[in-house]
C-alpha positions as CSV (number, residue, x, y, z in Angstrom):
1,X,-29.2,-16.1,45.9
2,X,-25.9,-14.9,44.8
3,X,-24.6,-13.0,48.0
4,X,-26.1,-16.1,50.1
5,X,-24.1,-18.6,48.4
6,X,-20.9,-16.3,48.2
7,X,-20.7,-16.2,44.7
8,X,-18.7,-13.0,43.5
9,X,-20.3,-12.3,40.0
10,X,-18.5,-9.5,37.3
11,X,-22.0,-8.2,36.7
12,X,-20.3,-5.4,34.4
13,X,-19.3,-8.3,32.4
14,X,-22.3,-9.7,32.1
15,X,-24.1,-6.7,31.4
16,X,-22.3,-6.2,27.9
17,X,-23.2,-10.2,26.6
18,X,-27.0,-10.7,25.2
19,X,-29.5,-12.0,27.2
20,X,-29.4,-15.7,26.1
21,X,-25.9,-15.5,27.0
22,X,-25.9,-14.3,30.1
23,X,-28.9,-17.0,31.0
24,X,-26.3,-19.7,29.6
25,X,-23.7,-18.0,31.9
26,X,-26.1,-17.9,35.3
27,X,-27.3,-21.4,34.8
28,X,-23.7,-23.4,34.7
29,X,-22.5,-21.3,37.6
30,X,-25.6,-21.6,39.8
31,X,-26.6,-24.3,42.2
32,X,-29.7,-25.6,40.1
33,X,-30.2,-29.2,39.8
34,X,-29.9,-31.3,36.6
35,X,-33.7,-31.2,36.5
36,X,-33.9,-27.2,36.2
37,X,-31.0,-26.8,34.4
38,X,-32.3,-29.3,31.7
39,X,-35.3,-27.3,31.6
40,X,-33.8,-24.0,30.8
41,X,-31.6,-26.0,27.9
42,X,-35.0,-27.1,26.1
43,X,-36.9,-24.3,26.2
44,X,-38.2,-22.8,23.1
45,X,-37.2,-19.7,23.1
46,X,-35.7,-17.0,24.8
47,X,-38.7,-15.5,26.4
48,X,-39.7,-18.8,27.8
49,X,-35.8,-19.9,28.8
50,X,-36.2,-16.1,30.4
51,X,-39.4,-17.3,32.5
52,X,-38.0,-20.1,33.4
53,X,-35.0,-19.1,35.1
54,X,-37.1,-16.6,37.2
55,X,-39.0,-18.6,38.1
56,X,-36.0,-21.1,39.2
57,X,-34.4,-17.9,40.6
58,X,-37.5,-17.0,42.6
59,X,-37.2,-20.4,44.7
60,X,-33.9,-20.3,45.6
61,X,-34.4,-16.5,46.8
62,X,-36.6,-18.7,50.1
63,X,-34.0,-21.2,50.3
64,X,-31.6,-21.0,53.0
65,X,-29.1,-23.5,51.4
66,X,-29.0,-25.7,54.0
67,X,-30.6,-28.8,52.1
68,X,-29.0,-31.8,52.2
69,X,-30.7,-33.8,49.3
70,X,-28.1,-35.9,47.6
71,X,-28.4,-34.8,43.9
């Protein structure tokens, strides 16, 4: 999803934070709407918020991008 939009991501620098960090730090810099975002802010815990962002990940992996839904 990354290399489709054109993001550039420091993924050394991301590799040294913990896990709920570096979800934190994929969510505000990706695409996701206010809806999936919000989703990942209230889940439980860190296994779910883990799931979830897969999960949001795994949709955007078949997207091509080109969607023009006014968010």
């Amino acid at each position: 999803m990354f290399e489709k939009k054109g993001y550039i991501i420091n993924w050394k620098s991301l590799e040294k934070q913990d896990l709920n960090e570096t979800i934190n730090a994929l969510a505000m810099a990706s695409p996701f709407s206010l809806e999936e975002k919000q989703i990942l802010l209230e889940s439980k815990n860190l296994e779910v918020r883990k799931d979830k962002i897969s999960e949001i990940l795994s949709t955007y992996s078949f997207d091509n991008f080109q969607n023009t839904t006014i968010q």
